[in-house]
KEMI-297936 format. One line per field, with one value per residue (C-alpha): residue number from 0; residue in one letter; x, y, z. Coordinates in nm, 2 decimals, m for minus. Layout:
resi = (NUM,...)
resn = (A,...)
X = (X,...)
Y = (Y,...)
Z = (Z,...)
END
This chain:
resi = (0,1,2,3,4,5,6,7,8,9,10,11,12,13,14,15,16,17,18,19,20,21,22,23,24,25,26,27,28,29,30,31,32,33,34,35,36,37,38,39,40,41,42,43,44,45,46,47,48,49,50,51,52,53,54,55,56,57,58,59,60,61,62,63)
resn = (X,X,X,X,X,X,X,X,X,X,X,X,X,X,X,X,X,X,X,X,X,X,X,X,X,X,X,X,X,X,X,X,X,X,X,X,X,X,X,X,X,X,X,X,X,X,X,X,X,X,X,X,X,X,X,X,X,X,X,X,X,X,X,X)
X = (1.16,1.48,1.64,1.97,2.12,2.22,2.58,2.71,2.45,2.51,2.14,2.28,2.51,2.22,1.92,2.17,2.28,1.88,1.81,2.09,1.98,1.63,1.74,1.87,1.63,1.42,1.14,1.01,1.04,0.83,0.53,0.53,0.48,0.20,0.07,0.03,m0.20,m0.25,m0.03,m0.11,0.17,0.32,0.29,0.50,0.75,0.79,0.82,1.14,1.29,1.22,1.41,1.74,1.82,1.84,2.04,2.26,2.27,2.37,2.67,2.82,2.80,3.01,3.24,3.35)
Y = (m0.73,m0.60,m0.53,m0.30,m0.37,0.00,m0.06,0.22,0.46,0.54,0.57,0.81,0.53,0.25,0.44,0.50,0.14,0.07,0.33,0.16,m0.17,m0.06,0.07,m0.26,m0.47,m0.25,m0.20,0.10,0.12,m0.17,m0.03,0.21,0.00,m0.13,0.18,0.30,0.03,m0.08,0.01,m0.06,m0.25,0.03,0.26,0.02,0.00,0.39,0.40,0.18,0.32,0.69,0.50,0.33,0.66,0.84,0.56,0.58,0.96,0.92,0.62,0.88,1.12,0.98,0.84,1.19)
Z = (0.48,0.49,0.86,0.95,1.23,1.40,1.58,1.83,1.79,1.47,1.28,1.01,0.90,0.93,0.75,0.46,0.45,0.45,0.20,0.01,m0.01,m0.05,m0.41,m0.45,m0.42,m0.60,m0.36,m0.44,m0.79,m0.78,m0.57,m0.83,m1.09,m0.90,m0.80,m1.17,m1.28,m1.63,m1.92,m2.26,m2.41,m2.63,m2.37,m2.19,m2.46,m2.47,m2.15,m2.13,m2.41,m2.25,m1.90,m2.13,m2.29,m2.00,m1.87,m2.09,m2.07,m1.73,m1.81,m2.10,m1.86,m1.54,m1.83,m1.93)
END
């Protein structure tokens, strides 16, 4: 479980340092890989190739 401590009042700063370390941890993305169920193994395949173009689509595109 991941815990944020808030310091002075300041939520806004914790719930993005939460949100933050969420995506890193890779919570979420997991539970919806759970949440899909059963792929068949070349629908699996696709699917990561559709996810590392667009990956790299998004690399090329902060380099330029």
């Amino acid at each position: 479980m991941t815990k944020v401590v808030v310091r002075n009042g300041n939520v806004d700063g914790a719930l993005r340092t939460f949100k933050q370390k969420n995506v890193k941890d890779g919570l979420l993305k997991a539970a919806r890989e759970r949440q899909e169920g059963y792929m068949k193994p070349g629908v699996k395949k696709r699917k990561a190739k559709k996810e590392a173009i667009k990956n790299s689509h998004k690399k090329e595109k902060n380099y330029n």
